[in-house]
N, C-alpha and C positions, 0 to 999 in steps of 0.2 A: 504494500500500500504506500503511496507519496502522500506525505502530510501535508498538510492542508496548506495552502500557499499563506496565509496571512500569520502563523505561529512563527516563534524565532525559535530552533533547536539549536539546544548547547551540545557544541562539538562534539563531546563524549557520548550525547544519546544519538545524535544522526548517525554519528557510526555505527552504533550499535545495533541501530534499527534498521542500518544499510546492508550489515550483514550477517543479520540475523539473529544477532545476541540476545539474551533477556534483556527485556528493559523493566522496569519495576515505579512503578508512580505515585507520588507523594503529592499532598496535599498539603497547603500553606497556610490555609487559617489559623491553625494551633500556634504557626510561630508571630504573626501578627496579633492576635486576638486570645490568646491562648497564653502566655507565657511574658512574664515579664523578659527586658535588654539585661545583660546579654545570656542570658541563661536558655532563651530560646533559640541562639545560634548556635550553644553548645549541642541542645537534644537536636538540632538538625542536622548538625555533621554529625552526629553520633546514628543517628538512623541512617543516614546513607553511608557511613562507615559498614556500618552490620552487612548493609542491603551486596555491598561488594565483597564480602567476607565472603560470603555465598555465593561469589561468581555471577552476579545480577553488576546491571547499573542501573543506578539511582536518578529519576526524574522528578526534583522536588516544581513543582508547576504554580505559576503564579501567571500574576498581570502586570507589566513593568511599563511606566510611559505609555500605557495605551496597547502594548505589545503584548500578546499571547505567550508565554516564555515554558518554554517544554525543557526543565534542567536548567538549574543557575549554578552561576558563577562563585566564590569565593565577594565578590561588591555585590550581586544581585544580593545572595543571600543577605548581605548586611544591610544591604538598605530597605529589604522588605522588614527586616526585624527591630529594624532603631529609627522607620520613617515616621513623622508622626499625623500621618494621615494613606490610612490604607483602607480602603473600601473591604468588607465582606464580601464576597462577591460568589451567590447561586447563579445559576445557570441565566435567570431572567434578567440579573444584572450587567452580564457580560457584555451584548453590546452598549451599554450606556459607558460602562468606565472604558472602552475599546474607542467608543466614538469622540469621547473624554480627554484620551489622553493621560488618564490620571493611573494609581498604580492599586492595586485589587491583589486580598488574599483571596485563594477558591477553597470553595466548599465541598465536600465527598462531590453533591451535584456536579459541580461547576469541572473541577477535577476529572469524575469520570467526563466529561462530555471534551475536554479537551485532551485525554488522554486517546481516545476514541476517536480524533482527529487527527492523533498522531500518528496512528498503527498501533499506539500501546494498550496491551488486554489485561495487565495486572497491575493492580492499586492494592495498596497498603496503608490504611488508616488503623485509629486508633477504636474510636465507635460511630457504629451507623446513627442517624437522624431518625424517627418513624412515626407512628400515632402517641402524641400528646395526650397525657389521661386527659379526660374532661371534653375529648376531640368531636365529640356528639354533640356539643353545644360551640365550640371555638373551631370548628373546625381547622386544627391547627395540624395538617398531616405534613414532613417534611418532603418538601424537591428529592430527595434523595431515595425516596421510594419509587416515584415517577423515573425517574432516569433509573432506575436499575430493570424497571418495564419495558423501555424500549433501550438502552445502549450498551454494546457488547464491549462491559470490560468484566472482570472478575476480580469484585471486592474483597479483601481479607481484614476484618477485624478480630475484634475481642467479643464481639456481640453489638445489641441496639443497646445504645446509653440506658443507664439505670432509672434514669429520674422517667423514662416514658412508660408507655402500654406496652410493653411485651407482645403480649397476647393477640390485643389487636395487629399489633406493626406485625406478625406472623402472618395474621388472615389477610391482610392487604398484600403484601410477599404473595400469597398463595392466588389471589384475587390476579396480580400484576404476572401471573404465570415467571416467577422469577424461584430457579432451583435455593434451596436454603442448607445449604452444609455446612455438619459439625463434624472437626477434626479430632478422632478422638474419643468421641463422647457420645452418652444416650440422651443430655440433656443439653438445652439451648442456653451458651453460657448471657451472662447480663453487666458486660464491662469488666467493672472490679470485681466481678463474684462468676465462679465456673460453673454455681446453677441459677434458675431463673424460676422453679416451679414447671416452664413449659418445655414436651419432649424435644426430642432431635428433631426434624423434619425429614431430613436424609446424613446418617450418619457415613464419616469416609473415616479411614484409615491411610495417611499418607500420601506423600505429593504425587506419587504417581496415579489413585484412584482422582486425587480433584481433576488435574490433568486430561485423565482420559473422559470424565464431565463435561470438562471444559470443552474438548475435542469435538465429542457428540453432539452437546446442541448448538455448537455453531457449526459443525457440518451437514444439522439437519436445516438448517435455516433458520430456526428459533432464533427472534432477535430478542435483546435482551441480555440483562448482567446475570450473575450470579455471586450470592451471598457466601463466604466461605469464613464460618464462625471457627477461630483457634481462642481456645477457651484461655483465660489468662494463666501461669502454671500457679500451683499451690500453694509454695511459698509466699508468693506474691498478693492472694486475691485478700480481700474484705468479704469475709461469710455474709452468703443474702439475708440472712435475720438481721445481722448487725448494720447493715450497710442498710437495710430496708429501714432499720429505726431509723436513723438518721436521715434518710429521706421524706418518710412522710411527715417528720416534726417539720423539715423544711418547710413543704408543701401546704403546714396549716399554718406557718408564720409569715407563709407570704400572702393565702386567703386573707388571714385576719388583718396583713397590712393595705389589702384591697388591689 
């Protein structure tokens, strides 16, 4: 595939993507919007450090000047992370800050849709967007569920953020015909916590079942992402009772702040 004429590729992914290498895609929000200076340029070189560890190259994707930027530079990165004025930027925002000129972190949305423009099929975030409790009245469902409907990349999280519906963001998943694998596991992990209450959807064991997934429904023609839940390891997680208290006391101190 030739990327899409209007994106700038940094040297190290055109090549890669010229001949054939993995490319692996990151998303920018966390280090704008996500992280205080300069600690959010340290966890960016450190994820694309790992990303190459593994024989991948790393495509941290942003909006620079107006420009679509598929993989930054050693200044890109620093000026997405210390400028102080960076747009958020989902998929509906793109052409505005594009037509702008101005400089946009991307969102899972936003990311897949320009990784997707690149040739690149695998994104690595932290956690998906999905149904907002209370989404029956705010209808507040994220972008990120729609683009995994219609565009063929292949997401790898930790699961859908804690503070959302679970449950629902599954059935919408299932509604968007978008496959939902857990690596690993019988259950759907929830970010910080490896359970969630709800089952696996489709459990795999190792990179070469996702793979051969991956394979099949883009050679069947199925347009569309797929979800690929690697549960966070044990050491690491927040138990979902413990993490769950903490969340809904949130949730009623922000009701009661209106």
């Amino acid at each position: 595939m030739t990327p899409h004429p209007l994106l700038q590729l940094e040297d190290e992914v055109a090549t890669a993507l010229a001949e054939g290498r993995p490319v692996v895609a990151l998303e920018s929000t966390i280090i704008s919007h996500g992280m205080p200076y300069p600690q959010n340029v340290a966890m960016a070189v450190e994820v694309e450090g790992i990303i190459r560890e593994h024989g991948a190259v790393p495509a941290t994707i942003a909006v620079l000047g107006g420009r679509p930027r598929i993989g930054l530079d050693e200044a890109g990165l620093e000026l997405l992370a210390s400028h102080g004025d960076v747009t958020k930027v989902s998929v509906r925002d793109l052409p505005y800050v594009v037509a702008r000129g101005v400089h946009g972190a991307t969102t899972v949305a936003a990311t897949m849709r320009l990784a997707a423009l690149a040739g690149i099929r695998t994104f690595v975030t932290g956690g998906l967007g999905g149904v907002h409790r209370g989404a029956q009245e705010s209808f507040d469902v994220s972008a990120d569920l729609t683009e995994l409907g219609s565009t063929d990349v292949a997401v790898v999280s930790a699961g859908v953020k804690s503070i959302l519906d679970i449950g629902l963001t599954l059935e919408t998943l299932e509604t968007l015909g978008v496959p939902v694998l857990v690596e690993g596991s019988d259950e759907f992990p929830s970010f910080y916590s490896r359970s969630s209450g709800h089952g696996s959807p489709m459990r795999v064991d190792g990179a070469a079942e996702i793979a051969a997934v991956m394979a099949a429904k883009w050679d069947l023609g199925l347009a569309g992402g797929i979800v690929i839940a690697n549960p966070i390891p044990v050491e690491d997680e927040i138990p979902a009772d413990e993490i769950g208290v903490i969340i809904d006391q949130a949730l009623r101190d922000m009701d009661g702040l209106g």
